[in-house]
TIKOL-778381 format. One line per field, with one value per residue: residue number from 0; residue in one letter; x, y, z of N, C-alpha, C, O in turn. Coordinates in steps of 0.2 Angstrom, whole numbers, plus 2048, in hexadecimal, padded with zeros to 3 digits. Example, Ala and Ser with C-alpha at 12.3 -4.5 7.8 and 13.67 -1.06 7.14 Angstrom:
2
nr <- c(0/1)
rest <- c(A/S)
n_u <- c(842/840)
n_v <- c(7E4/7F5)
n_w <- c(827/823)
ca_u <- c(83E/844)
ca_v <- c(7EA/7FB)
ca_w <- c(827/824)
c_u <- c(842/840)
c_v <- c(7F0/800)
c_w <- c(827/827)
o_u <- c(847/843)
o_v <- c(7EF/806)
o_w <- c(82A/828)
//
This chain:
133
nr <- c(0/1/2/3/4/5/6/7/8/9/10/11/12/13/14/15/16/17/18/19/20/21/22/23/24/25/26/27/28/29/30/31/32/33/34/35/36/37/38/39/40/41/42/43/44/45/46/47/48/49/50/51/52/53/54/55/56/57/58/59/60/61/62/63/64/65/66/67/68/69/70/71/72/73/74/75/76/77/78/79/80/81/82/83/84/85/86/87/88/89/90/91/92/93/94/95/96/97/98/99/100/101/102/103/104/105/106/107/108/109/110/111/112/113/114/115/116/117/118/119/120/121/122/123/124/125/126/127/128/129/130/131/132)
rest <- c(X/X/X/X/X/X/X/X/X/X/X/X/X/X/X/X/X/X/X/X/X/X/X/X/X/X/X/X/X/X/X/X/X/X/X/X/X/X/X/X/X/X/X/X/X/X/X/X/X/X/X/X/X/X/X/X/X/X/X/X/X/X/X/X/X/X/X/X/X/X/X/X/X/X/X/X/X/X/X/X/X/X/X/X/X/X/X/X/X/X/X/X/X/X/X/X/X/X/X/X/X/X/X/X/X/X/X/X/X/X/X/X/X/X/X/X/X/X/X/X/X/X/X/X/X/X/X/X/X/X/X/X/X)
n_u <- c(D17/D1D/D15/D1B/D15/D16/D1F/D15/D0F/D0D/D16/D14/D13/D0A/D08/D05/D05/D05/D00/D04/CFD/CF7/D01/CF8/CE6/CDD/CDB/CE6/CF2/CFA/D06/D11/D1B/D17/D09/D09/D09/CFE/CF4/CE4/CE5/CEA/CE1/CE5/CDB/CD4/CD4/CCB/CD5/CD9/CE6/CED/CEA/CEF/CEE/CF8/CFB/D0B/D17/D22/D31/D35/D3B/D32/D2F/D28/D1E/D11/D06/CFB/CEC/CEC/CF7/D03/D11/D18/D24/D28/D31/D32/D37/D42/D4D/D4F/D4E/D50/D45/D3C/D37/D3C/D36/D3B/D33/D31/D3C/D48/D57/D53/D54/D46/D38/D36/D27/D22/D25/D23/D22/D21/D1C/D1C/D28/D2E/D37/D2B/D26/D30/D27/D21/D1B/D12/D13/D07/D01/D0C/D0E/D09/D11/D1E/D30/D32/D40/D47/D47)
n_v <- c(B1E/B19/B15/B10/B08/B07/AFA/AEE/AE8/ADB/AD6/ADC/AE7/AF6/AF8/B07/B07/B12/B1A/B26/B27/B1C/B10/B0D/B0E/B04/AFC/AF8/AED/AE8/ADF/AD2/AC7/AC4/AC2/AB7/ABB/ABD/AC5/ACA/ACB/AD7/AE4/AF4/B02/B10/B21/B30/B3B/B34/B2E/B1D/B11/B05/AFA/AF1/AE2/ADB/AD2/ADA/AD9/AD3/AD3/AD6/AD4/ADD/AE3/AEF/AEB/AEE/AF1/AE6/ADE/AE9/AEA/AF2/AFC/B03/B13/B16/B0A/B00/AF9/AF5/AE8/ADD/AD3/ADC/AEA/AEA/AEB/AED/AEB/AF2/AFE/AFD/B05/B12/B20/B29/B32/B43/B4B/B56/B4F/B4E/B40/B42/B3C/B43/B4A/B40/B32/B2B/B1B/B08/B01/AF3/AE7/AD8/ACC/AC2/AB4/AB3/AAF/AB6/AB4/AB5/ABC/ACB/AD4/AE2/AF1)
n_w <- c(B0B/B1B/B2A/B3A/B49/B59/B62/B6A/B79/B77/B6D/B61/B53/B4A/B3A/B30/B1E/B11/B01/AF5/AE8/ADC/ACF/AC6/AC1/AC9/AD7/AE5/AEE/AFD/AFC/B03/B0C/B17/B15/B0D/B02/AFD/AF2/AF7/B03/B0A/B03/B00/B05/AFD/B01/B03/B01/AF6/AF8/AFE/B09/B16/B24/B31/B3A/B40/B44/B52/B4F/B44/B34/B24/B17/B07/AFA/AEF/AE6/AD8/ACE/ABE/AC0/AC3/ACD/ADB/AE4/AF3/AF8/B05/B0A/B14/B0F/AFC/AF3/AE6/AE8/AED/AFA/B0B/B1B/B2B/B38/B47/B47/B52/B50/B4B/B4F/B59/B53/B53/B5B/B55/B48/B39/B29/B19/B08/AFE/AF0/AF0/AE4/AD8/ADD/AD7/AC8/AC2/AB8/AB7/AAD/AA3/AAD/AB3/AC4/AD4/ADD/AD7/AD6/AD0/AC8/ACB/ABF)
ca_u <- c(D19/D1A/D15/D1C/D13/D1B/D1D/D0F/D0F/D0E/D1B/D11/D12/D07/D0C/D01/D05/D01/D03/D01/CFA/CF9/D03/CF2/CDE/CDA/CDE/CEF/CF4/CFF/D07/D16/D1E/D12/D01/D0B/D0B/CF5/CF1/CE0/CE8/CEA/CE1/CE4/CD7/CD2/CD0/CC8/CD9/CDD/CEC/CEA/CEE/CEC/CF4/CF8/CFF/D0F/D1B/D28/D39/D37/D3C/D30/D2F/D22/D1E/D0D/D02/CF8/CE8/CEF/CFF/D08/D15/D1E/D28/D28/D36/D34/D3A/D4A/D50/D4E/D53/D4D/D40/D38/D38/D3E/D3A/D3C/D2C/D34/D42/D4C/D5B/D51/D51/D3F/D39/D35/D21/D1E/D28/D1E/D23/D1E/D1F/D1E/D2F/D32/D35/D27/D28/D30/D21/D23/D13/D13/D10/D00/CFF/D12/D0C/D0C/D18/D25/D33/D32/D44/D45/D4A)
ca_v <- c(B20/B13/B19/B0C/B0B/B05/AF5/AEE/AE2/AD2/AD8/ADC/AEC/AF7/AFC/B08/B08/B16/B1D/B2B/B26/B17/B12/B0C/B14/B02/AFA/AF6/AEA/AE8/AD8/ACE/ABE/AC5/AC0/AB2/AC0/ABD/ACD/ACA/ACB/ADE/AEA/AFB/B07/B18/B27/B37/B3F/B32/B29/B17/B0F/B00/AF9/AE8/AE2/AD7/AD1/AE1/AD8/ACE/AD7/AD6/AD7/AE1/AE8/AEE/AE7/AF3/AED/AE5/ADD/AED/AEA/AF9/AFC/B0B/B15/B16/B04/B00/AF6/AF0/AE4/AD7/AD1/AE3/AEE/AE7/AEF/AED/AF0/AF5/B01/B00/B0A/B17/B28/B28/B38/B48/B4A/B58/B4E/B49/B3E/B43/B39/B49/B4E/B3A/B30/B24/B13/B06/AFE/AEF/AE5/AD0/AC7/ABC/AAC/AB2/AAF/ABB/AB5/AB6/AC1/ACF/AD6/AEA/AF3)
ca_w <- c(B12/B1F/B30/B40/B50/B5F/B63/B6F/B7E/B72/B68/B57/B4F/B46/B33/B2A/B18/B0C/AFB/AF2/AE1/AD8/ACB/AC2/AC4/ACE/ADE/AE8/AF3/B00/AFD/B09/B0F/B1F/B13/B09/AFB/AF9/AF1/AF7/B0B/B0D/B00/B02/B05/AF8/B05/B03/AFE/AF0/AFB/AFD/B0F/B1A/B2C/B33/B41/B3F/B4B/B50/B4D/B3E/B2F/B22/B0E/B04/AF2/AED/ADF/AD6/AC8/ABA/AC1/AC5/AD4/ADB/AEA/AF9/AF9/B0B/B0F/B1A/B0B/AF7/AEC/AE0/AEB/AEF/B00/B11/B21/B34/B3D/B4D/B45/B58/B4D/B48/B53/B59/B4F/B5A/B5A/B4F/B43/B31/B24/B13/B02/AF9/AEF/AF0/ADE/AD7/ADD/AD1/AC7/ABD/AB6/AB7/AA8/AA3/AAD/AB9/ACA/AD8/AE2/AD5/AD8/ACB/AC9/AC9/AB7)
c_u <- c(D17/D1C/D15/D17/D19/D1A/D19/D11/D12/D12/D1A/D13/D0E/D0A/D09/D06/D01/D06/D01/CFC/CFC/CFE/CFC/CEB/CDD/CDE/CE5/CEB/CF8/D01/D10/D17/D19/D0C/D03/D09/D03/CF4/CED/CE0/CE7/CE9/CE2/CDC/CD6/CCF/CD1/CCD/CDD/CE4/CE7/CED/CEA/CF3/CF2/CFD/D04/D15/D23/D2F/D3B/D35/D35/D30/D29/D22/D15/D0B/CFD/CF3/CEF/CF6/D05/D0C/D1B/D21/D26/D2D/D38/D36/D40/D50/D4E/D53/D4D/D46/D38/D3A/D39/D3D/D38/D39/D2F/D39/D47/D55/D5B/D51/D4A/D3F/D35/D2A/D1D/D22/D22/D23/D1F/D1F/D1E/D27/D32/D33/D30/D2A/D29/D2B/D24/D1A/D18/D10/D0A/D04/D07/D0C/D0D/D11/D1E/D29/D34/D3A/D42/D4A/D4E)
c_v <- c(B1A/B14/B11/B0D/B08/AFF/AF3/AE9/ADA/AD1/AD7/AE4/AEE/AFA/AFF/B0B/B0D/B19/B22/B2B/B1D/B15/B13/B0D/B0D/B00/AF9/AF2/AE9/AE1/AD5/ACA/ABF/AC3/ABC/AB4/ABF/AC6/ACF/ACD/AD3/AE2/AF1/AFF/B0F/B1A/B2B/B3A/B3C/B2D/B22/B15/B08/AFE/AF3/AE9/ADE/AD8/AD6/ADF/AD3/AD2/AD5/AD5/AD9/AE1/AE8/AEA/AEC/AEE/AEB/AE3/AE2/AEA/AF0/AF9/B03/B0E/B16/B0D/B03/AFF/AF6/AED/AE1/AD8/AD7/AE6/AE8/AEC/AED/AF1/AF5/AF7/B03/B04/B10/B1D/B29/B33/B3C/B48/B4E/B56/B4B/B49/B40/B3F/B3E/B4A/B44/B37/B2A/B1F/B0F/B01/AF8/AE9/ADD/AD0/AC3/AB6/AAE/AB4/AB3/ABB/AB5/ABD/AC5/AD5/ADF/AEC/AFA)
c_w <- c(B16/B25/B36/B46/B54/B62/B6B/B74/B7A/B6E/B61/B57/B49/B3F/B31/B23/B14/B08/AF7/AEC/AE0/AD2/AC3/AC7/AC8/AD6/AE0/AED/AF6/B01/B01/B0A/B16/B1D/B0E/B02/AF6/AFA/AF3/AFE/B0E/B07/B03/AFD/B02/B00/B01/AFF/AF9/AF3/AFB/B05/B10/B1D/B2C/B36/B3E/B45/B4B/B4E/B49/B39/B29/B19/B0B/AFC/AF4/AE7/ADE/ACF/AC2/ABA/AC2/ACB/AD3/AE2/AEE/AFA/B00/B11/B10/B12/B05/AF5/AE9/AE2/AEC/AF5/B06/B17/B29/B37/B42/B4B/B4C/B57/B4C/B4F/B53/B59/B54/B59/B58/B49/B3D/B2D/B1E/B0D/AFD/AF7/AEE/AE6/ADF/AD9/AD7/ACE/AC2/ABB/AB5/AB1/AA9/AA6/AB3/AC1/ACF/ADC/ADE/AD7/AD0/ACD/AC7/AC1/ABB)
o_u <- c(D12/D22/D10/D16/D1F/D14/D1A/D15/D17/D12/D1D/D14/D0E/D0E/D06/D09/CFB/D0C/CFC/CF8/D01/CFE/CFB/CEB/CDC/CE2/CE9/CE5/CFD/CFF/D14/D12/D17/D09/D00/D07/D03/CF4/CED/CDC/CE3/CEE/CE0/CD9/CD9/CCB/CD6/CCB/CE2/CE6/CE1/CF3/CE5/CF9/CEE/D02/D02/D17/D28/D32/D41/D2F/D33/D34/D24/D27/D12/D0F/CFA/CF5/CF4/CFA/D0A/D09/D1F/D1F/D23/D2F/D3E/D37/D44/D54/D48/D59/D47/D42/D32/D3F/D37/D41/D33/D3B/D2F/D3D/D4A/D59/D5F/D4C/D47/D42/D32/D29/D17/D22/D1D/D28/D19/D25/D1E/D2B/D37/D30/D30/D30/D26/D2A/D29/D15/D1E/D0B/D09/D08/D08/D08/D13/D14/D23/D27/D36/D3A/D3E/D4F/D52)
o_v <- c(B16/B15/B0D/B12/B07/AFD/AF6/AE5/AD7/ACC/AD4/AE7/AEB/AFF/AFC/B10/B0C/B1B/B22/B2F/B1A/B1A/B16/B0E/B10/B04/AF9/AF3/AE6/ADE/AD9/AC7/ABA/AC1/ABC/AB1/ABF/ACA/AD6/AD1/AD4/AE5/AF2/AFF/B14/B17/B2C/B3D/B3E/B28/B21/B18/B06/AFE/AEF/AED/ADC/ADC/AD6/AE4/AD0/AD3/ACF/ADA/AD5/ADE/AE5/AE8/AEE/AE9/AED/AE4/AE0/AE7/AF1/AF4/B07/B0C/B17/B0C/B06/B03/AF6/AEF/AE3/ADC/AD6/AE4/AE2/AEF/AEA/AF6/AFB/AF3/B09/B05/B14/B1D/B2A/B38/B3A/B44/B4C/B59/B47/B4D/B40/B3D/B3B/B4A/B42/B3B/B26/B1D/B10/AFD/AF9/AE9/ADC/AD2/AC2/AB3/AA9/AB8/AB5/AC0/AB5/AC3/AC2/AD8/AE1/AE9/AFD)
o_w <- c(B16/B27/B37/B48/B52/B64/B70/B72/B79/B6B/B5D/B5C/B44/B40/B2D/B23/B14/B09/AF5/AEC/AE2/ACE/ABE/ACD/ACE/AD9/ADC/AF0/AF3/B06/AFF/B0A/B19/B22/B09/AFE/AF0/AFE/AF3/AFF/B13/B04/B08/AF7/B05/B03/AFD/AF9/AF6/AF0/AF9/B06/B0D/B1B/B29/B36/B39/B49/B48/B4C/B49/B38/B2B/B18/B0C/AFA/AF8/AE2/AE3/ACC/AC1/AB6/AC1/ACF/ACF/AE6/AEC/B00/B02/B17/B0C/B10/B06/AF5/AE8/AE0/AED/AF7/B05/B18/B2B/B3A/B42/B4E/B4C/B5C/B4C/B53/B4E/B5B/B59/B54/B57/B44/B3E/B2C/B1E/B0D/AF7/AFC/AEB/AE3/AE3/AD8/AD2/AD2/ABF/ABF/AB4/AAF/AAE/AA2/AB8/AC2/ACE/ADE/AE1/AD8/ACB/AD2/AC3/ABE/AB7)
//
């Protein structure tokens, strides 16, 4: 799931980023052309209920590209970005398309399918582009 704020005075917007499960028992991270795709940049955080999250500000009207990274060179996608391809998810901080949703509305990523995972080879760098199967 990835929850938009609204973009602010300075023209950043907040993202928070969350997942329901892993595809593997260790860490994820949220990696992007936004942290020059350093794994180390944005770990997500284990809460209490098992999901994994974490926010960052980025600027509201330049599109973005993402995947996570999961232990062990997993890279998987979010079914809730604007776009995929090759590269992984793509989405537009500031969705000014989008119908601003009514205010008992919730997102869920229950009912969604798994994200697509693919694991890197020994010694493939992380910024390589991992084609989806």
């Amino acid at each position: 799931m990835i929850k938009r704020g609204k973009p602010t005075k300075n023209g950043q917007v907040k993202l928070t980023f969350t997942i329901v499960e892993s595809p593997t028992r260790g860490g994820v991270s949220l990696v992007g052309d936004f942290n020059g795709w350093d794994p180390y940049a944005h770990p997500m955080r284990r809460r209490d209920d098992g999901t994994y999250q974490v926010s960052l500000m980025v600027p509201a009207y330049q599109p973005i590209r993402f995947r996570y990274l999961a232990e062990g060179g997993v890279w998987f996608d979010d079914a809730d970005a604007d776009h995929h391809d090759e590269h992984g998810g793509r989405i537009n901080p500031a969705d000014v398309q989008e119908a601003p949703e009514s205010p008992g509305a919730a997102r869920t990523a229950v009912g969604k399918p798994m994200p697509i995972r693919q694991t890197l080879s020994a010694g493939q760098p992380v910024t390589a582009s991992v084609a989806s199967s």
